[in-house]
Each structure stands twice: as structure tokens, then as C-alpha cells.
N, C-alpha and C positions, 0 to 999 in steps of 0.2 A: 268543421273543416279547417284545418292549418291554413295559414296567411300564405299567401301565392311563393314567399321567398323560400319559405321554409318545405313548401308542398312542391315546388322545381328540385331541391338537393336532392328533397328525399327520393323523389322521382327517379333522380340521375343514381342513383346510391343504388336504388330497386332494381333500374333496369343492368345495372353493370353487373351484379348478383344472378340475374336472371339468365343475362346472355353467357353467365359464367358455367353456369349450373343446371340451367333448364328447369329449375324449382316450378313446381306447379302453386305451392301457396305462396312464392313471391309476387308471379305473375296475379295472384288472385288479390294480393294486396295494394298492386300498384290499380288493379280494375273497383276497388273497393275505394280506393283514397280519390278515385275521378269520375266515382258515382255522380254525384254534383252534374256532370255535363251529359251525362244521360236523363234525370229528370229534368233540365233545361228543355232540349230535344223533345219529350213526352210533353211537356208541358205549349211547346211549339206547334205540334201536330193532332194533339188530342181532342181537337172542334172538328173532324174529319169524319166521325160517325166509326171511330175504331177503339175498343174499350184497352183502357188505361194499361191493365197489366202487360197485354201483348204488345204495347208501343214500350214499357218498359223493358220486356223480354230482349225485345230484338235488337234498343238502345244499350243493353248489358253486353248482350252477344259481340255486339260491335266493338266493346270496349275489350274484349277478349279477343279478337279479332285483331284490332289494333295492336295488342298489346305483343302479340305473336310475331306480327310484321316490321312493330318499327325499330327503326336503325338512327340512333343518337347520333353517327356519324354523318348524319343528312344534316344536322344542322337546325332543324324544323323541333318546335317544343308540340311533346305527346298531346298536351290538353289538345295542340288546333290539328297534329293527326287525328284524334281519336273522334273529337268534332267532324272533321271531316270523314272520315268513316259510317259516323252513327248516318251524318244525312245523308250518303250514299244505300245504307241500307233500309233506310226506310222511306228512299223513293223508288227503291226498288221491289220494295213490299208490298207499296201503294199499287207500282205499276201491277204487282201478281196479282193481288186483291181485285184490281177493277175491271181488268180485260175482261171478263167472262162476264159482267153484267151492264159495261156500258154498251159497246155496239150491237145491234142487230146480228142474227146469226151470219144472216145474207153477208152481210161487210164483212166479217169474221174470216168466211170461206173465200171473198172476193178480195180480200188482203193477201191470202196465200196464192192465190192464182196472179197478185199483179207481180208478184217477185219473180215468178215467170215469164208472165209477159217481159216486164224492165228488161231482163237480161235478154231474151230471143229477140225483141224488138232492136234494142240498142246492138245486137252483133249484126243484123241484118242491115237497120240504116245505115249504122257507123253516127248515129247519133243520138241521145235520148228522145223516146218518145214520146209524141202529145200528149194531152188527157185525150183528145178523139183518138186517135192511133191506139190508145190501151185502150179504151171502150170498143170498139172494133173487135181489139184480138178477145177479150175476157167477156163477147157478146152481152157487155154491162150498156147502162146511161151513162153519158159523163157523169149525171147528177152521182148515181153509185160510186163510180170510180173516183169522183174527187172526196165521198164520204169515207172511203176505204183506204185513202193516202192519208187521211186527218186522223181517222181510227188508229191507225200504221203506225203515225208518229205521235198518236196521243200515249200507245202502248210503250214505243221505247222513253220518251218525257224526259230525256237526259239533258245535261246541261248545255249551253249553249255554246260555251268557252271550256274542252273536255279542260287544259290547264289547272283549273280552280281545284280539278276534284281527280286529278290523275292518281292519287295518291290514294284515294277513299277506294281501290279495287270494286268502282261501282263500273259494268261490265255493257251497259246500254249505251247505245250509241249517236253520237252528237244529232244535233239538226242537221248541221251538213253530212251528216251519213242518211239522214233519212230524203233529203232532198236529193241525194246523188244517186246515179243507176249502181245498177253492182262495178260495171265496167270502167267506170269511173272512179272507183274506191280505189282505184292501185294508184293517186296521185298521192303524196305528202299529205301528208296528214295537218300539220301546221298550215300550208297551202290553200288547203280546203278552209279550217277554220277562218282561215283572214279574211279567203273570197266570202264565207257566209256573212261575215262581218261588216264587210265591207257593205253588203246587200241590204241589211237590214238597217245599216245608217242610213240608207235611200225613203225608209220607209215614214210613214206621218209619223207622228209623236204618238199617235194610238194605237195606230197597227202594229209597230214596234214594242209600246207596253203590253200589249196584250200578248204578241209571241214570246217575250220576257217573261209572263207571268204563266203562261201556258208551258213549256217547254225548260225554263231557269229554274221559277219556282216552284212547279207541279203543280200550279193550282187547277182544280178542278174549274169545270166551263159554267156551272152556277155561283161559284165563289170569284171567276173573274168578271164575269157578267152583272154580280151586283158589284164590285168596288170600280168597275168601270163607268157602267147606269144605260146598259144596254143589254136588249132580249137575248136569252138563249140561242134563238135562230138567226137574230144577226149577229150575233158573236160568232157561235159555228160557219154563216159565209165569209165571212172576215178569215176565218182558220185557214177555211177550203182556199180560197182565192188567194192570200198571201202563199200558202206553199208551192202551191201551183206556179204560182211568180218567180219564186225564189228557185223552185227547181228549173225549170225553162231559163231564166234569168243564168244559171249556173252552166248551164248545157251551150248557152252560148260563149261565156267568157271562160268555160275548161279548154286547153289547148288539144286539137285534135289528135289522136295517134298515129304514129310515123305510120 
């Protein structure tokens, strides 16, 4: 691999050629010279029970991907787009991979019935509802209902702050879209992000690392469980119970509709 100084010209050299011409083996050559940040990436995520080549494939793809989209006129050097891309797409591969084998079916089905509930409920109060209020309407336990909101957001596991990663075209949607009803989503965007923000500096030093490490980093709830040095199940009500927080928490400090 050429030295950083000489691997940025050529870089810049690549892509002014590319956007010039639409070259397919120019574009292959700038994805070839920034291989290097795709093995990084593979080398990152490869203790996750996912075999090498296909964390390679998809850290490629991304660098193909990137290479399609970005625009030198932003300012921003490709190596930390294209970074920013790969880890986009392989939280979001992670997320396709594990839906189907971590929750129960039961939650599975009772996650598609609460996006119903959310919205009938919240046009009807005029304001989000309980966890009793949706256990009610989806004739679930709270206990189901709070496992089906943690399911909910373990599935979309996007970042906390969307900011970091607007640029990675990763398409899942923040914590504070998962803590907010649908009816609630027509607020600012940045808005939303700050109140969640805001909410989560309220919380312990642990409860806050652990939504950090659950939802920022994607760590699975066995892999935060041991570098925290707490069970599975208390980790999991820690999950349940903080959302449930932060969503109520949210529903009172959003400003009501005229």
C-alpha cells in the first residue's frame, strides 16, 4: 500500500477521471487501492460467528458503493466515506442475519401488530401510548409488549447520533425513531435527536453504556452482557425498562399538535 500522501493524490487523480468518464476499471482501481479499509472492517466484526469471506464481500461492495456516490466537492477524504459506508453496511447485514433467529415468533408477529396499535392509539388519545394501553389494544402482557419494543429496536440497532453516519446511506432508523410513535415522527429531525440526547445523559453511567453499546455499536446482548459482568436477563430488563423510559420520557417533553 502507498504512503497516505501519495495514496490521497492518486485518490483525487482517480476520482476526477472517473466523474470524468464513468470508467468502470478506474472506479475498480480506486476500490482496489482502499482494500486495506475493508480488511480493517472484516477483521473488526469477524468474532461475530459470521464467516470471513462474506464480511469481506460485503466490506468490497461497500467500497463500490462508496466509490459511486462520493463527491470530492464535500470536502470529506474517501478513506473516512468509504469507512463510513462499509460500517453502515454491515450493521445492516447483521441486523438482516439476526432478526429471524433471535426473537420468538410470538414478538416477531406482536412487533407488527404494535406499529398499529402506536399509531390508532396515539390518533385516538392525542398522545402516545402506555405500555398498558398497547398491551390492552394487541390483547398481549406488558411483559410481551415491552419484549416486542426491545425486539423492535434491537432489529432496526441504528446509531444513536443518525449525524456520524448520514453519509454511510445506512437506511435504519435512529433510537429516537424507535422510541417515538409514527405521529410523532413529523417533528425535526435534529429535534428528536438532541431530546434523545438529552435523555440519555439523565441516565446511570451503566444504563447509558449499555444503550451505547446496544444500539451505537450493535453489540449483541451476550457480548454486552459479558464486558459489562451482568446476566443475560438482567441486561434484557435493563433494555425493556430503559426504552419504555425514554419513550414516555419523550411523549411528555414533545410539544403537543396545534
Amino acid at each position: 500500500m502507498p504512503d497516505t500522501a501519495t495514496l490521497r493524490a492518486d485518490t483525487a487523480r482517480w476520482f476526477e477521471e472517473y466523474q470524468r468518464t464513468g470508467d468502470r476499471e478506474v472506479r475498480n482501481r480506486i476500490v482496489e487501492a482502499h482494500r486495506h479499509i475493508a480488511d480493517y472492517y472484516v477483521r473488526r466484526y469477524e468474532r461475530r460467528g459470521v464467516h470471513h469471506d462474506d464480511l469481506l464481500q460485503v466490506s468490497l461492495l461497500s467500497i463500490v458503493r462508496a466509490a459511486e456516490r462520493f463527491d470530492p466537492a464535500r470536502g470529506v477524504e474517501f478513506s473516512t466515506f468509504a469507512g463510513r459506508t462499509i460500517e453502515g453496511e454491515l450493521k445492516r447485514f447483521f441486523r438482516d442475519r439476526t432478526w429471524s433467529i433471535r426473537p420468538p415468533r410470538r414478538v416477531q408477529e406482536l412487533h407488527l401488530t404494535l406499529r398499529r396499535a402506536q399509531e390508532e392509539l396515539a390518533q385516538t388519545l392525542g398522545r402516545s401510548p402506555t405500555v398498558k394501553e398497547l398491551a390492552r389494544f394487541c390483547e398481549a402482557s406488558q411483559d410481551e409488549v415491552l419484549e416486542a419494543l426491545e425486539a423492535s429496536a434491537a432489529h432496526q440497532a441504528a446509531s444513536l447520533d443518525r449525524a456520524r453516519t448520514a453519509e454511510s446511506d445506512d437506511t435504519g432508523g435512529s433510537l429516537g425513531d424507535r422510541v417515538l410513535s409514527s405521529e410523532e415522527q413529523g417533528f425535526d429531525h435534529v429535534d428528536r435527536r438532541d431530546l434523545v440526547q438529552g435523555l440519555l445523559a439523565n441516565l446511570s453511567e451503566r444504563d447509558r453504556q449499555i444503550i451505547e453499546m446496544r444500539f451505537y455499536d450493535n453489540m449483541t446482548q451476550p457480548e454486552i452482557a459479558e464486558r459489562v459482568g451482568v446476566s443475560q436477563s438482567y441486561l434484557s430488563r435493563v433494555l425493556r425498562r430503559t426504552l419504555v423510559d425514554l419513550r414516555e420520557q419523550l411523549a411528555h417533553q414533545l410539544p403537543d399538535e396545534p
